[in-house]
C-alpha positions in Angstrom: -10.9 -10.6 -10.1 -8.1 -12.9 -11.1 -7.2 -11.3 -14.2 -6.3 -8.1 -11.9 -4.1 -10.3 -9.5 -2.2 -11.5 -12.4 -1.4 -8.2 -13.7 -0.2 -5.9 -10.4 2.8 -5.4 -9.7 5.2 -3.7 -7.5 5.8 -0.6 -9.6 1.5 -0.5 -9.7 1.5 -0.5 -5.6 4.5 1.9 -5.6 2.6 4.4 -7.4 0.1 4.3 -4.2 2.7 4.1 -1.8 4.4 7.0 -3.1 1.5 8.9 -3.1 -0.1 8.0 0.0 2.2 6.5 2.2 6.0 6.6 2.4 5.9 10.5 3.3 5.2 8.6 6.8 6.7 4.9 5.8 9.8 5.7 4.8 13.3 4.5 5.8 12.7 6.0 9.2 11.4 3.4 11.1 7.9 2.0 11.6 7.1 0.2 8.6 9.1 1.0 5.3 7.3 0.8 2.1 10.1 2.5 0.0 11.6 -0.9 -1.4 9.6 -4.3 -3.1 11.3 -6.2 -0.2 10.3 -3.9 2.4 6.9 -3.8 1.2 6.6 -7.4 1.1 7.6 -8.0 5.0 5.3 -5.7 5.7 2.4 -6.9 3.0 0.2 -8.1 6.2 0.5 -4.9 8.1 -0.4 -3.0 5.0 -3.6 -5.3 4.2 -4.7 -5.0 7.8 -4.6 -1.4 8.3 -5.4 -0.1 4.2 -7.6 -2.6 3.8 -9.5 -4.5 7.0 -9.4 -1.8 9.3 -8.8 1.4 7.0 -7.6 3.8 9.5 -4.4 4.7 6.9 -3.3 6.4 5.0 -3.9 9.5 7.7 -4.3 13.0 7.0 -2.6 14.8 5.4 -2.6 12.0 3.1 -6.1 11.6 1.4 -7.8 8.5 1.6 -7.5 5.6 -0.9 -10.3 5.2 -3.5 -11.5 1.8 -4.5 -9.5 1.6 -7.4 -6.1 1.7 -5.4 -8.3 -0.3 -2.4 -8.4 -3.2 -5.3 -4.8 -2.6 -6.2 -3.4 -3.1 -2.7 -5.8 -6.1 -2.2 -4.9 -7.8 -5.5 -1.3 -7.0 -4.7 
């Protein structure tokens, strides 16, 4: 809820990101999640595929539980 908005922060999604998605979203090209400012041009790509349309992470990354799901979306 809007307690959980108020609280996430960067270092919170960074966790995730690290975890599930800069293997692939590096500073390589594509979308870079490595840096707050990167992550926050890209915050609509990264709702719309995590979150809408759930096709990423992708294997071998494992999929993102509801937890980080609420995370992201809070985020």
């Amino acid at each position: 809820g809007q307690d959980l908005i108020n609280k996430v922060s960067f270092q919170d999604v960074n966790k995730i990101f690290r975890m599930h998605c800069t293997g692939c979203h590096g500073n390589s090209g594509g979308v870079n999640l490595e840096t707050h400012a990167h992550a926050k041009m890209n915050l609509e790509r990264v709702r719309r595929s995590t979150i809408i349309e759930r096709r990423m992470p992708q294997a071998p990354y494992p999929p993102l539980n509801q937890e980080q799901l609420t995370v992201l979306a809070a985020w």
